[in-house]
C-alpha positions as CSV (number, residue, x, y, z in Angstrom):
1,X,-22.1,18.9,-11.5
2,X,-18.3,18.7,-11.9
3,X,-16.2,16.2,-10.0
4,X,-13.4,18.8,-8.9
5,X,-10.2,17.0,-7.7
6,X,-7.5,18.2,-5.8
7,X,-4.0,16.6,-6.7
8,X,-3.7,14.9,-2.7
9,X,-7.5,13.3,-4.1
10,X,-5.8,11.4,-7.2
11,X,-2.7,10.6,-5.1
12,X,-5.2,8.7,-2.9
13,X,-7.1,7.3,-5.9
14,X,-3.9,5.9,-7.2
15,X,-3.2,4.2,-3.7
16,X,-6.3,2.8,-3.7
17,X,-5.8,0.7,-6.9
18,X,-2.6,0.1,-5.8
19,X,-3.9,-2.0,-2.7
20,X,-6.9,-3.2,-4.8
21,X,-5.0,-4.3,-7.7
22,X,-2.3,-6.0,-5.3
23,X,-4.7,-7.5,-4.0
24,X,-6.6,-8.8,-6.8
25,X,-3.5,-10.3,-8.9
26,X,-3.1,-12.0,-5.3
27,X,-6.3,-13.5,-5.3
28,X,-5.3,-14.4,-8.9
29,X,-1.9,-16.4,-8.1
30,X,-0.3,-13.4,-10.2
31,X,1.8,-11.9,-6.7
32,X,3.1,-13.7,-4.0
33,X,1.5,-12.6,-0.7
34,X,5.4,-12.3,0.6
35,X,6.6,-11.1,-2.2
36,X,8.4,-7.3,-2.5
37,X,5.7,-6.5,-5.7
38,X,3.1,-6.9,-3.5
39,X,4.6,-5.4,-0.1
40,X,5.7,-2.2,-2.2
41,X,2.1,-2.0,-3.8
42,X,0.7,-1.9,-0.1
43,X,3.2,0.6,0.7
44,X,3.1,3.3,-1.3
45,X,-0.6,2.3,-1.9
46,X,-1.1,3.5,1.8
47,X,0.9,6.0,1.8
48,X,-0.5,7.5,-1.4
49,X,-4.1,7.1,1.1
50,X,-2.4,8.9,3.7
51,X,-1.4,11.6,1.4
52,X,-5.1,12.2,0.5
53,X,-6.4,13.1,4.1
54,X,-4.4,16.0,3.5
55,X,-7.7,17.5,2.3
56,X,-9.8,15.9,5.1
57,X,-8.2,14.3,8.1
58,X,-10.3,11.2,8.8
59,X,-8.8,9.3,11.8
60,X,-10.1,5.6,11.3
61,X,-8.2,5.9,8.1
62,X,-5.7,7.4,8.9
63,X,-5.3,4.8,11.7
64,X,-5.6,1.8,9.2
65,X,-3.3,2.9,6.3
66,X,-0.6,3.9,9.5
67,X,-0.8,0.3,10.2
68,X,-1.1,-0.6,6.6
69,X,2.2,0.5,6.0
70,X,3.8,-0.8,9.2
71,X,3.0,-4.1,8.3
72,X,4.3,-3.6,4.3
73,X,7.5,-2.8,6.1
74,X,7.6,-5.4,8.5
75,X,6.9,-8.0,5.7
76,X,9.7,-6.0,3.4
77,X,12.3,-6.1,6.1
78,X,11.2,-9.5,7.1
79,X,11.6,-11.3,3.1
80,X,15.1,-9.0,2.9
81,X,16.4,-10.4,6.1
82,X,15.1,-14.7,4.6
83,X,16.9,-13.7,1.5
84,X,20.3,-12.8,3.6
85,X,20.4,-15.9,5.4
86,X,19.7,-18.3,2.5
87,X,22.2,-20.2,1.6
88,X,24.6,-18.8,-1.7
């Protein structure tokens, strides 16, 4: 039995170690949990998800790595915005 993968599957394969991996080196002290490393690997790590229901829509998912992302951006926008007001 072959494993036959479209490209949108290995997009969402990739995502998925994206948010695992961020996640781990997290749990390691390697990433900061605010830090843009970590947002962006959320990000596109979701987004990369989302591109893989192209094959299947699944809505739960597709729910979650919708929110998934808002929140990567909300914590992007949020550290870029801490960084402006700092003092030079």
């Amino acid at each position: 039995m072959a494993l036959e993968l479209a490209w949108y599957d290995w997009v969402g394969l990739l995502g998925t170690v994206m948010i695992l991996g961020g996640f781990a080196l997290l749990q390691a002290g390697k990433l900061s949990g605010t830090g843009l490393v970590y947002q962006l690997l959320n990000l596109f790590g979701a987004a990369g998800i989302l591109a893989s229901l192209i094959g299947k829509f699944n809505l739960p998912v597709f729910l979650l790595e919708a929110a998934w992302m808002a929140v990567s951006l909300y914590g992007i926008v949020r550290s870029f915005k801490q960084k402006a007001k700092a003092p030079a």
